[in-house]
N, CA, C and O atoms as a Tripos MOL2 file, in Angstrom:
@<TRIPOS>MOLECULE
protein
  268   267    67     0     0
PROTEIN
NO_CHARGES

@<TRIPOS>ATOM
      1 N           0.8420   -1.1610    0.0000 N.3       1 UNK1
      2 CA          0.0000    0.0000    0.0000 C.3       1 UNK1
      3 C           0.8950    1.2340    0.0000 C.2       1 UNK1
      4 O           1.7850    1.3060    0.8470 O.2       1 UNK1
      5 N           0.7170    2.2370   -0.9150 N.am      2 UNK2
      6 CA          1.2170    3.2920   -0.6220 C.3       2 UNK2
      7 C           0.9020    4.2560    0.3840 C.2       2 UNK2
      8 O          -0.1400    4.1130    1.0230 O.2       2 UNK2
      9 N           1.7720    5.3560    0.6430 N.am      3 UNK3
     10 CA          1.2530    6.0600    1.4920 C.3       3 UNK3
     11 C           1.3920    7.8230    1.4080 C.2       3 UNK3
     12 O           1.9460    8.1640    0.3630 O.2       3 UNK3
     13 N           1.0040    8.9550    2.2850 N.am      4 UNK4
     14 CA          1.5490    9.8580    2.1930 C.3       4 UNK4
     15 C           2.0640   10.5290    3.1250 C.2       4 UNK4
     16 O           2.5340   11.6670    3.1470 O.2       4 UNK4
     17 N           1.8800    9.3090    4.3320 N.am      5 UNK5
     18 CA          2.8610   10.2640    5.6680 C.3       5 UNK5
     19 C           3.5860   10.7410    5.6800 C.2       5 UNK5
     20 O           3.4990   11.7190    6.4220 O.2       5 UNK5
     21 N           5.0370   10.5560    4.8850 N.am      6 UNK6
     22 CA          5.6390   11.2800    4.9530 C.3       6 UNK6
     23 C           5.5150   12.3880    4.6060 C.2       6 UNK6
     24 O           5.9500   13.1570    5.4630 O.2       6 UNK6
     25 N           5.0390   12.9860    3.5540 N.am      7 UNK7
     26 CA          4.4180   14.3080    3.0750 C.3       7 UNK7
     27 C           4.1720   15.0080    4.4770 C.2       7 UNK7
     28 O           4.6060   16.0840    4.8890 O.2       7 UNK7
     29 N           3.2860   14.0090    5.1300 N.am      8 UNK8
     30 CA          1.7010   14.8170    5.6030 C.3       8 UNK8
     31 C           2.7540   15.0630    7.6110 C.2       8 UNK8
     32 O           2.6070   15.8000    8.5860 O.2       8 UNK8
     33 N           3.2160   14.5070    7.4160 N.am      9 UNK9
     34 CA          4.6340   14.4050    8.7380 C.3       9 UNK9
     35 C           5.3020   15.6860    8.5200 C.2       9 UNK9
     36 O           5.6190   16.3470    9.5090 O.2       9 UNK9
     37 N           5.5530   16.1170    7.3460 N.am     10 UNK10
     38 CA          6.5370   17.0730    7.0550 C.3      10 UNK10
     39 C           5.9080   18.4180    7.2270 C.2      10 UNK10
     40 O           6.1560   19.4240    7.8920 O.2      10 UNK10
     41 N           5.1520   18.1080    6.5160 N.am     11 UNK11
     42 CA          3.7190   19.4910    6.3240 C.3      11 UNK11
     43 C           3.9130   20.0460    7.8870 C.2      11 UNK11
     44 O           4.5130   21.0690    8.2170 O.2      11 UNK11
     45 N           3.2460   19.0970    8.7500 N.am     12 UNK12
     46 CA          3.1230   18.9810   10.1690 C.3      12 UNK12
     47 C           4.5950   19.3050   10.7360 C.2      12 UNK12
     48 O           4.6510   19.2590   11.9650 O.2      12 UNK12
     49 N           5.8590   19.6420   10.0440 N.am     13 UNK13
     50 CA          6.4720   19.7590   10.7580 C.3      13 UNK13
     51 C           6.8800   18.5420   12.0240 C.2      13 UNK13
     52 O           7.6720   19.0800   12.7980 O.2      13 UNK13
     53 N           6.6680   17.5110   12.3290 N.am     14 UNK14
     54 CA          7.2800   16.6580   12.7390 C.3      14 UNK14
     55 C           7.6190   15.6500   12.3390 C.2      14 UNK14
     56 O           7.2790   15.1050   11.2890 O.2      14 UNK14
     57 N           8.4260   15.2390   13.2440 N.am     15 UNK15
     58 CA          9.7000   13.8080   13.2250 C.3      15 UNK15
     59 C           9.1180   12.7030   13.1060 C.2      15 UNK15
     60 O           7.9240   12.5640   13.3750 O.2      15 UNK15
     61 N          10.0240   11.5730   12.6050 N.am     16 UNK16
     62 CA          8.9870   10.0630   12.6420 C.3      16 UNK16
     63 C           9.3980   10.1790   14.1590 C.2      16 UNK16
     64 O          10.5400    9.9110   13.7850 O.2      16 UNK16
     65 N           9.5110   10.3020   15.2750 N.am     17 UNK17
     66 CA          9.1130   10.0230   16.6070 C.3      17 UNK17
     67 C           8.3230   11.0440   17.0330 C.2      17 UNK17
     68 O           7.4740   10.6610   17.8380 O.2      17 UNK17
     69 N           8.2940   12.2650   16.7730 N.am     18 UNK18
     70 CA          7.0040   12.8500   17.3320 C.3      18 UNK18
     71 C           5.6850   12.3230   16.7150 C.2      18 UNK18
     72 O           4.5430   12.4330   17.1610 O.2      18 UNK18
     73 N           6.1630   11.6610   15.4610 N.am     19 UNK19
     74 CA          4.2210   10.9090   15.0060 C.3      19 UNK19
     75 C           4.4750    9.9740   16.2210 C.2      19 UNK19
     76 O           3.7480   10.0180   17.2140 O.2      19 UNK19
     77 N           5.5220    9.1330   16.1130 N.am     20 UNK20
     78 CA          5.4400    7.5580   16.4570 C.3      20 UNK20
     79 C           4.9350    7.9310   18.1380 C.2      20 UNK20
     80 O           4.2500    7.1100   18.7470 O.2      20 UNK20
     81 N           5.2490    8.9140   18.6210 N.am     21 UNK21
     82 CA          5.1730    9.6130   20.1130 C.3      21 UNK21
     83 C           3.1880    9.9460   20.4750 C.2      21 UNK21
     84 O           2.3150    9.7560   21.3220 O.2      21 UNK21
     85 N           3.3520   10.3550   19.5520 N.am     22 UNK22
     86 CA          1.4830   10.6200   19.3140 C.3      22 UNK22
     87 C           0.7540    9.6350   19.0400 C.2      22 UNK22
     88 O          -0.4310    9.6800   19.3720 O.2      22 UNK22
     89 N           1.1290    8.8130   18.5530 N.am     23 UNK23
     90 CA          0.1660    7.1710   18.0620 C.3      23 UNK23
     91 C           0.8970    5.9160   19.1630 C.2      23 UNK23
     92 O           0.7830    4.7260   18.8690 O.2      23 UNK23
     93 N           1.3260    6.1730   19.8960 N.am     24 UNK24
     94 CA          2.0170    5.0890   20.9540 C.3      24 UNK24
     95 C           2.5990    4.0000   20.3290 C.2      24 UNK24
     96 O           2.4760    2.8430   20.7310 O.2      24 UNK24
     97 N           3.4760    4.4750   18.9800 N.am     25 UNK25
     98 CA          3.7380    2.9970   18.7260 C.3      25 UNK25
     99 C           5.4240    3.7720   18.7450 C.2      25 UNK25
    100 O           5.7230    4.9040   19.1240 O.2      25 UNK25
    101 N           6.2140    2.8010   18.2510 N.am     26 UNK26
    102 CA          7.8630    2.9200   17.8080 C.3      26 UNK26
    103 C           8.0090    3.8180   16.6430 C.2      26 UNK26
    104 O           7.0640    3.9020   15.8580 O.2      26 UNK26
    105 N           9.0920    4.4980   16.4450 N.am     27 UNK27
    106 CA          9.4020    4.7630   15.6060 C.3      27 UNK27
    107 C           9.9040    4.0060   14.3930 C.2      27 UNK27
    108 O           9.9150    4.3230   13.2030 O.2      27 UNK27
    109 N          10.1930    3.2420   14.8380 N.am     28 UNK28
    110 CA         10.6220    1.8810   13.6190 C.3      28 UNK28
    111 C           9.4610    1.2980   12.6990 C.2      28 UNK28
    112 O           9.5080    0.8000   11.5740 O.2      28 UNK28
    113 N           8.2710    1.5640   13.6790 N.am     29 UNK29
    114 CA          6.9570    1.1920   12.8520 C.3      29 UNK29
    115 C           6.6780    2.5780   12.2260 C.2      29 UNK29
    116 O           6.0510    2.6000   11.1670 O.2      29 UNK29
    117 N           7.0090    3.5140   12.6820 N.am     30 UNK30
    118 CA          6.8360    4.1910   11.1410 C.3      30 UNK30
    119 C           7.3860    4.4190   10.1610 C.2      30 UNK30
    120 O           6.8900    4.9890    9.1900 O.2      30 UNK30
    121 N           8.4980    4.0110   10.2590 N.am     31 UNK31
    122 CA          9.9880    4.0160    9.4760 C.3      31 UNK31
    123 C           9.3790    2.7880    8.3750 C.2      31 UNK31
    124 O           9.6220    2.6350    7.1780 O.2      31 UNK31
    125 N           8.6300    2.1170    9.1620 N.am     32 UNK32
    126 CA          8.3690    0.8730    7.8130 C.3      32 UNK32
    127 C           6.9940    0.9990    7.1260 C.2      32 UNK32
    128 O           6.5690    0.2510    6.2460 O.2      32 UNK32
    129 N           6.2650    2.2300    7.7500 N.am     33 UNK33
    130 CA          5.0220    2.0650    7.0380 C.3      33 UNK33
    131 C           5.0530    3.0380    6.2080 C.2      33 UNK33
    132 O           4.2760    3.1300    5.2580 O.2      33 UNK33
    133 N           6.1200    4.0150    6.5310 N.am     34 UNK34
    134 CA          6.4860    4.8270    5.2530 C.3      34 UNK34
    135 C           7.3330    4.2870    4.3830 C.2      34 UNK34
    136 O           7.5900    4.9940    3.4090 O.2      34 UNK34
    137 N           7.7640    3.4050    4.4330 N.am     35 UNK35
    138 CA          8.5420    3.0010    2.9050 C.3      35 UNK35
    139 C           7.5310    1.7680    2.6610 C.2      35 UNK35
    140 O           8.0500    0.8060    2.0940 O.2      35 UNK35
    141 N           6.4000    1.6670    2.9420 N.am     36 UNK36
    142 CA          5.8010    0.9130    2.4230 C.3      36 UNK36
    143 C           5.9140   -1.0850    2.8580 C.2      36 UNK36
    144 O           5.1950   -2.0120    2.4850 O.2      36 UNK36
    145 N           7.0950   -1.0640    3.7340 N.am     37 UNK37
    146 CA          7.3080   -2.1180    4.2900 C.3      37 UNK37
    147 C           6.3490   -3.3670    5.3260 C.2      37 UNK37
    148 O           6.5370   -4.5560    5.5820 O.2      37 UNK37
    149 N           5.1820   -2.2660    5.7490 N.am     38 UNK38
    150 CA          4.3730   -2.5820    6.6130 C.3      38 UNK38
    151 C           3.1560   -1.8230    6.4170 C.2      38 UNK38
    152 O           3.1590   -0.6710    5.9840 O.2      38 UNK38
    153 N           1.8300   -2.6460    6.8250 N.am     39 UNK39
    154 CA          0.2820   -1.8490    6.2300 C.3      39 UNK39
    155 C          -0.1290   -1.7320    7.7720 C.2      39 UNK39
    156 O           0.1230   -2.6280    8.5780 O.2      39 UNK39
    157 N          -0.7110   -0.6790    8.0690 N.am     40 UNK40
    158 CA         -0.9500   -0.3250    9.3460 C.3      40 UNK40
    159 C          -2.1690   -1.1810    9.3050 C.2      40 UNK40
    160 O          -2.9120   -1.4370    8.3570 O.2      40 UNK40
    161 N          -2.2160   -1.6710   10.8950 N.am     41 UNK41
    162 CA         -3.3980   -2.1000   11.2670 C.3      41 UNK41
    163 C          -4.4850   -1.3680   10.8920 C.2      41 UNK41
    164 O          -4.2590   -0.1820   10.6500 O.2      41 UNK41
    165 N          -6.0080   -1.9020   10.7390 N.am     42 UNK42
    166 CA         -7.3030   -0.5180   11.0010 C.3      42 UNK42
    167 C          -7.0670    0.4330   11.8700 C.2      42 UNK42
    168 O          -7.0420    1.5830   11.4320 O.2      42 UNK42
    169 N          -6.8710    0.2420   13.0790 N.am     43 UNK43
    170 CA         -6.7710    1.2840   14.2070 C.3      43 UNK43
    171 C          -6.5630    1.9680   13.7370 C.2      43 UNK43
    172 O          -7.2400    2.8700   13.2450 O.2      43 UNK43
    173 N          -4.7670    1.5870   13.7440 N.am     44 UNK44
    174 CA         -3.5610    2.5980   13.7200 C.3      44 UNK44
    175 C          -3.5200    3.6820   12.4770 C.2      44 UNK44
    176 O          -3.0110    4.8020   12.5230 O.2      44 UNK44
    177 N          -4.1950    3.0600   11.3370 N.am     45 UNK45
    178 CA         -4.3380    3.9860   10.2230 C.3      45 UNK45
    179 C          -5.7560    5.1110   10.8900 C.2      45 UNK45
    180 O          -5.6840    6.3400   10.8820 O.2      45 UNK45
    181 N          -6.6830    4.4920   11.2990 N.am     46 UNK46
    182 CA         -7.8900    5.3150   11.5760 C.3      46 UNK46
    183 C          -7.5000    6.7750   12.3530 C.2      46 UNK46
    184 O          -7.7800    7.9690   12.2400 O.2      46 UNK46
    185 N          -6.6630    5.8890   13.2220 N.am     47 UNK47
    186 CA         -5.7160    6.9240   14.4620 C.3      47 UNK47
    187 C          -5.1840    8.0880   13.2680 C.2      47 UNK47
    188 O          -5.6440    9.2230   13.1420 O.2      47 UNK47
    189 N          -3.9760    7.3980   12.3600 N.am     48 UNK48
    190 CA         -3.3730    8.6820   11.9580 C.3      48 UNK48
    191 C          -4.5100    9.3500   10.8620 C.2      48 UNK48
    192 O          -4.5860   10.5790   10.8710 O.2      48 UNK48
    193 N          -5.0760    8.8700   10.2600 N.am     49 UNK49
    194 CA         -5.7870    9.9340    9.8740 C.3      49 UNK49
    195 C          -6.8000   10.7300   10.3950 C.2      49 UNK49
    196 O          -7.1180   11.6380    9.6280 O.2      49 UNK49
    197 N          -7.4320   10.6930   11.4750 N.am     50 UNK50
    198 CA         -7.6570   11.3900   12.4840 C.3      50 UNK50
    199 C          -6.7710   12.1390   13.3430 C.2      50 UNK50
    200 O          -7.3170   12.9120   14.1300 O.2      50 UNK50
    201 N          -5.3750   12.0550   13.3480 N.am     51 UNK51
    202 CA         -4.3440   13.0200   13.6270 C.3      51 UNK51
    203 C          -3.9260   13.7720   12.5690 C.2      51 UNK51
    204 O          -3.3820   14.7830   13.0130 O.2      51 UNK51
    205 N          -3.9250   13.7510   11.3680 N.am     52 UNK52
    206 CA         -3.7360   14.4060   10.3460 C.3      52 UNK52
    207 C          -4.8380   15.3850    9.8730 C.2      52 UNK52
    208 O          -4.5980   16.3420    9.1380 O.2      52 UNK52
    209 N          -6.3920   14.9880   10.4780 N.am     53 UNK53
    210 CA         -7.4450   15.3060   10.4090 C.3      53 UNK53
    211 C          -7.9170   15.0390    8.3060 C.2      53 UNK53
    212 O          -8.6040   15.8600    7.6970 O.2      53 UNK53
    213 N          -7.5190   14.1710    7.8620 N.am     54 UNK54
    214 CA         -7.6180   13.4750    6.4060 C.3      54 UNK54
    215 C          -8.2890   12.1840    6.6340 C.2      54 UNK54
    216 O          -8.1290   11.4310    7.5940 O.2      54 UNK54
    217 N          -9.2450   12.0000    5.3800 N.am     55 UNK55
    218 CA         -9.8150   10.3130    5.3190 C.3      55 UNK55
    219 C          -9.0290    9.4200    5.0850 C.2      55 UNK55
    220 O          -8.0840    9.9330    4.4860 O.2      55 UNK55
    221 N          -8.8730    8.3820    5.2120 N.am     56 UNK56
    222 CA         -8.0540    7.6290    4.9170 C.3      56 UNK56
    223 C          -7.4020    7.2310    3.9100 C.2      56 UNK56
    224 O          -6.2230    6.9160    3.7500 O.2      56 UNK56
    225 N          -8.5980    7.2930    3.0100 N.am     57 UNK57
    226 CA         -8.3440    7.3300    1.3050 C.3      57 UNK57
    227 C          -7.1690    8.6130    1.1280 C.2      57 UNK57
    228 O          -6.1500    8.5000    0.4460 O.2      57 UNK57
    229 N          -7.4390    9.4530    1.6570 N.am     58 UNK58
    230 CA         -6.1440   10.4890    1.5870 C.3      58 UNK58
    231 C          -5.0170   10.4070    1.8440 C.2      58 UNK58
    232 O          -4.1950   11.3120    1.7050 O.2      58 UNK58
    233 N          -4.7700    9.0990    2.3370 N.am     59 UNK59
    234 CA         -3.9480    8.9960    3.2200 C.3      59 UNK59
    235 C          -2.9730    7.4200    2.2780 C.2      59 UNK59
    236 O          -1.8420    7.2150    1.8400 O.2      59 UNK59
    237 N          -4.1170    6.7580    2.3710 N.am     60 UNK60
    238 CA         -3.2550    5.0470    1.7190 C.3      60 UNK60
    239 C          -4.0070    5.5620    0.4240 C.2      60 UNK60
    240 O          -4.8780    6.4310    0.3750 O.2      60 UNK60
    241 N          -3.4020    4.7320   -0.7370 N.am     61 UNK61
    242 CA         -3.8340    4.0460   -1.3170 C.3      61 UNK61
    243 C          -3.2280    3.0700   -1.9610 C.2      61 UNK61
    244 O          -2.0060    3.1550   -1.8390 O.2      61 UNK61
    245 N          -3.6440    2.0240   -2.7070 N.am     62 UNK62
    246 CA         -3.3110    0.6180   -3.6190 C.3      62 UNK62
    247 C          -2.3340    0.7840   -4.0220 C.2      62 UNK62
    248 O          -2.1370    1.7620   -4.7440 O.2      62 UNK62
    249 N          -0.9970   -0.4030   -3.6170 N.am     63 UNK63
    250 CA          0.1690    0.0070   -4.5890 C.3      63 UNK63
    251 C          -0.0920   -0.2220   -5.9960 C.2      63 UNK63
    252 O          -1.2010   -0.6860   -6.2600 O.2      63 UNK63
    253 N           0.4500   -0.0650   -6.6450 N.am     64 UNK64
    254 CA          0.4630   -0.2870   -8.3060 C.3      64 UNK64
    255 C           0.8910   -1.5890   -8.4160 C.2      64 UNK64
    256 O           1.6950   -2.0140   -7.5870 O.2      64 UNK64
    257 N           0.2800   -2.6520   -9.7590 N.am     65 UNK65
    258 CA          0.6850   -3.8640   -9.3750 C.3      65 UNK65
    259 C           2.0530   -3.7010  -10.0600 C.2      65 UNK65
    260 O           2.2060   -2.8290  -10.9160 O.2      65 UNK65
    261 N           3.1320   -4.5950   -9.6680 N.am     66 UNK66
    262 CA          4.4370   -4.5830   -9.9100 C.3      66 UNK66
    263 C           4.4170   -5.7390  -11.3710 C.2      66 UNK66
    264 O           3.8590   -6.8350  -11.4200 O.2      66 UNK66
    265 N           4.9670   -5.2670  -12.1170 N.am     67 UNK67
    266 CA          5.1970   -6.3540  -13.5570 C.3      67 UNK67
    267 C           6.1740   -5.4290  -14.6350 C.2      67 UNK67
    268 O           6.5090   -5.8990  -15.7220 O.2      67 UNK67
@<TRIPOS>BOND
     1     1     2 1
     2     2     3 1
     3     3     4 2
     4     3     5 am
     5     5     6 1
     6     6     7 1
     7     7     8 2
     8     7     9 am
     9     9    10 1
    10    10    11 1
    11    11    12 2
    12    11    13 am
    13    13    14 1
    14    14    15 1
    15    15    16 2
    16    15    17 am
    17    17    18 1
    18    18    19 1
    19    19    20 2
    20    19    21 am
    21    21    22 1
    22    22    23 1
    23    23    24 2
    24    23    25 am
    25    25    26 1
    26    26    27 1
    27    27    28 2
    28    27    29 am
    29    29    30 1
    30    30    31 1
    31    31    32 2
    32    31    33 am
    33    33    34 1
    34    34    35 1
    35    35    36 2
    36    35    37 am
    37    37    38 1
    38    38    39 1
    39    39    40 2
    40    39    41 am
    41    41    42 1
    42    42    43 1
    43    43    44 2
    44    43    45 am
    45    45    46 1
    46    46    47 1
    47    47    48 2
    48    47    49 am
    49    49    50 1
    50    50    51 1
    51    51    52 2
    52    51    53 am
    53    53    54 1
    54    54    55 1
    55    55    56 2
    56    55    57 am
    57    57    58 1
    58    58    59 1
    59    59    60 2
    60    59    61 am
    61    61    62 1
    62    62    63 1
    63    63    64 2
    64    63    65 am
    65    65    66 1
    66    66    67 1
    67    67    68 2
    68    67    69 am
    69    69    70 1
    70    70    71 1
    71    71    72 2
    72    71    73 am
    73    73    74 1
    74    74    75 1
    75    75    76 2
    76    75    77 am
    77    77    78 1
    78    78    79 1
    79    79    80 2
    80    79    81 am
    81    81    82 1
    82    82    83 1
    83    83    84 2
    84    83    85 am
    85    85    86 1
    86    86    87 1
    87    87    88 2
    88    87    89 am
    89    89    90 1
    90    90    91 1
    91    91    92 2
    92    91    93 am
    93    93    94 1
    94    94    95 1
    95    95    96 2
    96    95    97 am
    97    97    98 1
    98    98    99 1
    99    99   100 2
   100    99   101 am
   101   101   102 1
   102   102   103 1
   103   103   104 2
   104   103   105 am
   105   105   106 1
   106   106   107 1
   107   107   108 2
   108   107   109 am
   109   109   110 1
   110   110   111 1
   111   111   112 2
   112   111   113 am
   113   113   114 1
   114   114   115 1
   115   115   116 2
   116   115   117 am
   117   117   118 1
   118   118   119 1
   119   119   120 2
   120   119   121 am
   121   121   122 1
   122   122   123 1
   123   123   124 2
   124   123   125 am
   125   125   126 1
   126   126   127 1
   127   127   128 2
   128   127   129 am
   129   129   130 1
   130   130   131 1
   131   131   132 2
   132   131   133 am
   133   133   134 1
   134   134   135 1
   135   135   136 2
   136   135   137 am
   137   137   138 1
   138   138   139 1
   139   139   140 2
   140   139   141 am
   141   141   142 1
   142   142   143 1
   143   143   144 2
   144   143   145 am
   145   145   146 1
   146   146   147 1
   147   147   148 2
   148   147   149 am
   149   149   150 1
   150   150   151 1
   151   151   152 2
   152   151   153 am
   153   153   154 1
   154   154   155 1
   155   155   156 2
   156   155   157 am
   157   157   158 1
   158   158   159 1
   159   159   160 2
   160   159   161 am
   161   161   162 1
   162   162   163 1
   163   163   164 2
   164   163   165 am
   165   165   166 1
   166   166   167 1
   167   167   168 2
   168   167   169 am
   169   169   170 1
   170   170   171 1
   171   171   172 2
   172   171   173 am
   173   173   174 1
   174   174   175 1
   175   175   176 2
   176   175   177 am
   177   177   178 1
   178   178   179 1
   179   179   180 2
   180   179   181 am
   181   181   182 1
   182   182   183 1
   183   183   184 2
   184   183   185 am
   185   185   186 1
   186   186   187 1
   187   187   188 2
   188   187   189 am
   189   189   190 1
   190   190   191 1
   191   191   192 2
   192   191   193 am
   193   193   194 1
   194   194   195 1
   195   195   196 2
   196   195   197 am
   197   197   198 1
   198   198   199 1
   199   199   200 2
   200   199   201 am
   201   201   202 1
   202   202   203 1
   203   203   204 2
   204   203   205 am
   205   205   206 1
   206   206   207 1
   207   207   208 2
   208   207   209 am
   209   209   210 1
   210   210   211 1
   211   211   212 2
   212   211   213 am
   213   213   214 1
   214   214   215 1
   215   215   216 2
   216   215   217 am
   217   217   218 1
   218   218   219 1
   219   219   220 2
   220   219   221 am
   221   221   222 1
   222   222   223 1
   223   223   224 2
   224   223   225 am
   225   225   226 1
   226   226   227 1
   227   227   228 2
   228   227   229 am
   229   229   230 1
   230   230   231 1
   231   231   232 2
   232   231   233 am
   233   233   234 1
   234   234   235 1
   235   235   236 2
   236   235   237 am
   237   237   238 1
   238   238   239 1
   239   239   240 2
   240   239   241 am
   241   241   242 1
   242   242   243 1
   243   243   244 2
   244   243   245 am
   245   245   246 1
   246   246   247 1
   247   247   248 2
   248   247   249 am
   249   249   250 1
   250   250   251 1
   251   251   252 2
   252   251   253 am
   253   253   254 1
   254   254   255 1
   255   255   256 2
   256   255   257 am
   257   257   258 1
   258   258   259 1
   259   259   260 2
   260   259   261 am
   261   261   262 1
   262   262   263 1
   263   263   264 2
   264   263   265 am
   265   265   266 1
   266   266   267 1
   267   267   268 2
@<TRIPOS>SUBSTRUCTURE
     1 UNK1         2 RESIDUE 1 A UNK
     2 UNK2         6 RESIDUE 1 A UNK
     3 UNK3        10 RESIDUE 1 A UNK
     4 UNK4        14 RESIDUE 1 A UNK
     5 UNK5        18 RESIDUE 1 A UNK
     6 UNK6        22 RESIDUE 1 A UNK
     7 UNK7        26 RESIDUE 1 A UNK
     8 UNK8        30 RESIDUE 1 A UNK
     9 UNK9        34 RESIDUE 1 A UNK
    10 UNK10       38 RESIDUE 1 A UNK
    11 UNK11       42 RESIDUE 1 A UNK
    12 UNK12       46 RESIDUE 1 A UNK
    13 UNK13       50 RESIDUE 1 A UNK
    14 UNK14       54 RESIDUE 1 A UNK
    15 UNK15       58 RESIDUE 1 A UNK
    16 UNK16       62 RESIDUE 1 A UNK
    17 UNK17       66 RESIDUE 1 A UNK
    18 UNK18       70 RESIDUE 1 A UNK
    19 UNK19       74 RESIDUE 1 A UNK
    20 UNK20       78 RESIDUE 1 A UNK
    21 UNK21       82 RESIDUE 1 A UNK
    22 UNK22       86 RESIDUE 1 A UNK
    23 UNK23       90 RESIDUE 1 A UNK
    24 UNK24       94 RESIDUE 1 A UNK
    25 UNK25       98 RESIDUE 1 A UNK
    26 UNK26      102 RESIDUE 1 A UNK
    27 UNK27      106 RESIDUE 1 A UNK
    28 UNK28      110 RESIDUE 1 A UNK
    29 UNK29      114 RESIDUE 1 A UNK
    30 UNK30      118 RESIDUE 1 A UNK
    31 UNK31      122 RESIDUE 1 A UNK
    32 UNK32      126 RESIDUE 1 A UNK
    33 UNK33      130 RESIDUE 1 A UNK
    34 UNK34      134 RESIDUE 1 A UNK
    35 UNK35      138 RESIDUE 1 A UNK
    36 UNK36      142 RESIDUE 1 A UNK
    37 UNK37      146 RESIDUE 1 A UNK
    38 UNK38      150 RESIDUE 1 A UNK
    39 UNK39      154 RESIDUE 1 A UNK
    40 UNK40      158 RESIDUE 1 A UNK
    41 UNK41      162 RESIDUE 1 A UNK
    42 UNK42      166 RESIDUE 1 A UNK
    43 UNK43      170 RESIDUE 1 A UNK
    44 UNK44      174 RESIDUE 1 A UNK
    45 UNK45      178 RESIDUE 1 A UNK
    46 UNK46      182 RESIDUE 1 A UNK
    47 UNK47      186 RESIDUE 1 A UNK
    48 UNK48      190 RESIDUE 1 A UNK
    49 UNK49      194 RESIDUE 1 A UNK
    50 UNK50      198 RESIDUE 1 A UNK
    51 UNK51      202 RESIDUE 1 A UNK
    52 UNK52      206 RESIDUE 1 A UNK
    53 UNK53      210 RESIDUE 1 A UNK
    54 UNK54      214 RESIDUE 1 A UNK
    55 UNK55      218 RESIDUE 1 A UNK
    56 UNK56      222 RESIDUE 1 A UNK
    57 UNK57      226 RESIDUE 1 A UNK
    58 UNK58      230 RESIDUE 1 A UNK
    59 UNK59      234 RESIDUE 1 A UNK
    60 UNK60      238 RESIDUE 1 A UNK
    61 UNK61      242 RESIDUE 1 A UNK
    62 UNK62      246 RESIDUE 1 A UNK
    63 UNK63      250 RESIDUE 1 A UNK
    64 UNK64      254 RESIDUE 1 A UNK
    65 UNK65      258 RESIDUE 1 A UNK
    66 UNK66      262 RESIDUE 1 A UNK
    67 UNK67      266 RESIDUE 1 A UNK
């Protein structure tokens, strides 16, 4: 899944640990859900886009299929 946290992190002016600090998880888990390494749970996505104040769709969408 793609994503645009990082964008939307930057915009915001903070660090992957001030997100990771605000959503109670590691910074390492965001380190991997921004490169696409890891798909956030429901929650955890619901969470950040409700911290970003964006739908979710704004937020993920479908990677492209690889071929």
């Amino acid at each position: 899944m793609d994503n645009r946290i990082p964008e939307l992190r930057k915009d915001h002016g903070w660090s992957q640990q001030k997100l990771a600090d605000a959503l109670g998880v590691s910074r390492q888990t965001i380190i991997s859900i921004e490169k696409g390494r890891f798909d956030p749970s429901l929650p955890l996505a619901f969470r950040l886009a409700a911290l970003f104040d964006r739908p979710i769709e704004d937020i993920f969408t479908p990677a492209e299929p690889e071929g």
